[in-house]
Residue, then its C-alpha position, 0 to 999 in steps of 0.5 A: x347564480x350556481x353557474x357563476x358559484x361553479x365556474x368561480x369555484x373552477x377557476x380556483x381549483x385550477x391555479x392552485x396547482x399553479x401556486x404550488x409550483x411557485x419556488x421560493x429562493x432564500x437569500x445568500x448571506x453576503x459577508x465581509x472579505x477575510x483574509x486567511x492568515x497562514x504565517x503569523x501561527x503555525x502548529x507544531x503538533x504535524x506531520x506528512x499526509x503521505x506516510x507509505x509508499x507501497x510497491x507493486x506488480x501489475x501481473x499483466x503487459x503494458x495494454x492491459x495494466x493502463x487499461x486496468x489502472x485508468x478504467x477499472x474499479x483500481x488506480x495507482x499514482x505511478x505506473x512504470x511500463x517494461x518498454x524502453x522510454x523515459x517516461x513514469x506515468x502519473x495517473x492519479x495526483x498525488x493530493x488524491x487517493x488512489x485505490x491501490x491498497x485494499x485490505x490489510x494495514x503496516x504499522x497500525x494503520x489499517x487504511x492505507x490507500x488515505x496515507x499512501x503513494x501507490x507505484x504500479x510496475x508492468x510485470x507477469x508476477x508468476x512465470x507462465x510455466x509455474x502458474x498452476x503449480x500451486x495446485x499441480x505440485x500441492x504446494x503451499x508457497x511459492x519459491x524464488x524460481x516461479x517469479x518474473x524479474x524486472x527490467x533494468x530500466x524498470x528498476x532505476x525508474x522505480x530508483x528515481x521516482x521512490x527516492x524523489x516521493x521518500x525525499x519530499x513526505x519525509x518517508x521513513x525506509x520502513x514504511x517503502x513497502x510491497x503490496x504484500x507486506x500490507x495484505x499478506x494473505x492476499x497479495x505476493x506482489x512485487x515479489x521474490x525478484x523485486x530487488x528490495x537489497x539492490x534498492x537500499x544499496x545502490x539507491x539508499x531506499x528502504x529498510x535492510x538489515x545490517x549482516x553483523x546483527x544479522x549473524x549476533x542473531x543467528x544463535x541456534x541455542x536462542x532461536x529454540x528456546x524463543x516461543x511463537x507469540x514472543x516472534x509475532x512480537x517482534x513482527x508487530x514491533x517492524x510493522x506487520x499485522x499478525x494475530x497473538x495466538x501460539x500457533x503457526x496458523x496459514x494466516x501467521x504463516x503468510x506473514x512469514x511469507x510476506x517477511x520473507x518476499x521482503x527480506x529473505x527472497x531467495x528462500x520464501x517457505x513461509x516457515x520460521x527459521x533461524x535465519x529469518x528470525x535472525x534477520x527479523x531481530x537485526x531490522x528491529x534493532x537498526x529501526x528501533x524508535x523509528x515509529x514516530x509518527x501519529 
């Protein structure tokens, strides 16, 4: 009798493994087909996804920036390449979001790879002879001379490709910016040599100042009575992300510099001077009210 009571209880020990191995499906509710109705309401309270375009250089050749934008841990939309072909090549769609922006923000938004379009131009940035010099000649910022120019075929590629995404999400000109308008005390990119001038005259792309406010401006009698935190205001109010305090501090100075990249390229010191003062205050009087998106 105890053999057959052990040889039971054996037999019992043995399946229940077996019985807790059993998995157990819940059943998938099945409903109706409904149809989605997109015409008969529409909201109006909208707007674009895509609110920025943003500029940049790869600071590398051809082989290394495809293999850098489509392998490492950063992407762009577009990359343009300094070879003589036809092509623009689009490496993330733009329903996506590539990692191109980083820290920083323009215009309130600080996450701007969620609402931006990011264009990759193939350039070395810094001519091989002036890299070391912000070490070696102890300076702070680096001038017009030390950057590369970009390639006419470049340029109107970039024309094109700009004009054809500001025309389709509504950009507004303000909002085609460089890499380092968004993170000025990260990025220089694209430039003292983008031709943002040449862009808006010749193509009718991004932000210019008209040169009658511009010289309204350049009143010296003005320009010194005017204090530090009323001139970071009038950054905040073109777009650019700059702290309140009454100091030209390096993070307020690279804000300077970033203006300057943008709009006064051919004299980048980092400095507040008259002329860029004059040029901050003739963008914000031609672009006033032009903030109107949420």
């Amino acid at each position: 009798m105890a053999k057959n009571i052990t040889a039971l209880a054996l037999t019992s020990l043995l399946t229940l493994p077996l019985i807790g191995c059993v998995t157990t499906t819940s059943p998938v509710a099945t409903t109706e087909s409904y149809i989605v109705d997109s015409e008969t309401y529409q909201s109006q309270g909208k707007s674009e996804r895509v609110k920025f375009i943003v500029l940049h250089y790869t600071v590398s050749d051809n082989d290394r920036s495809i293999k850098l934008l489509t392998q490492g841990k950063v992407s762009s939309h577009y990359l343009v390449l300094d070879k003589e072909d036809n092509k623009i090549y689009n490496l993330v769609s733009e329903n996506e979001r590539a990692w191109h922006a980083g820290d920083g923000g323009f215009a309130g938004r600080k996450i701007l790879n969620d609402t931006s379009i990011g264009i990759e131009i193939v350039n070395a940035g810094i001519q091989p002879q002036f890299r070391g010099a912000l070490k070696d000649d102890n300076l702070e910022y680096r001038p017009y001379e030390h950057y590369v120019a970009f390639d006419e075929l470049q340029i109107k590629k970039v024309a094109e490709l700009v004009q054809d995404i500001a025309k389709r999400y509504d950009i507004s000109p303000k909002y085609i910016i460089g890499h380092s308008d968004l993170a000025p005390s990260r990025k220089i990119d694209p430039g003292a040599k983008f031709p943002w001038q040449r862009l808006y005259k010749e193509y009718g792309i991004g932000a210019w100042y008209d040169e009658a406010d511009k010289q309204f401006f350049m009143n010296i009698n003005k320009f010194a009575t005017v204090t530090i935190p009323e001139i970071k205001k009038e950054l905040r109010e073109y777009g650019y992300h700059i702290n309140d305090s009454d100091e030209w501090d390096k993070a307020s100075r690279d804000v300077v510099y970033a203006f300057q990249l943008h709009f006064h390229p051919q004299q980048p010191t980092g400095e507040m001077d008259l002329e860029t003062y004059a040029i901050l205050k003739a963008l914000n009087k031609k672009y006033a009210g032009q903030d109107n998106f949420y």
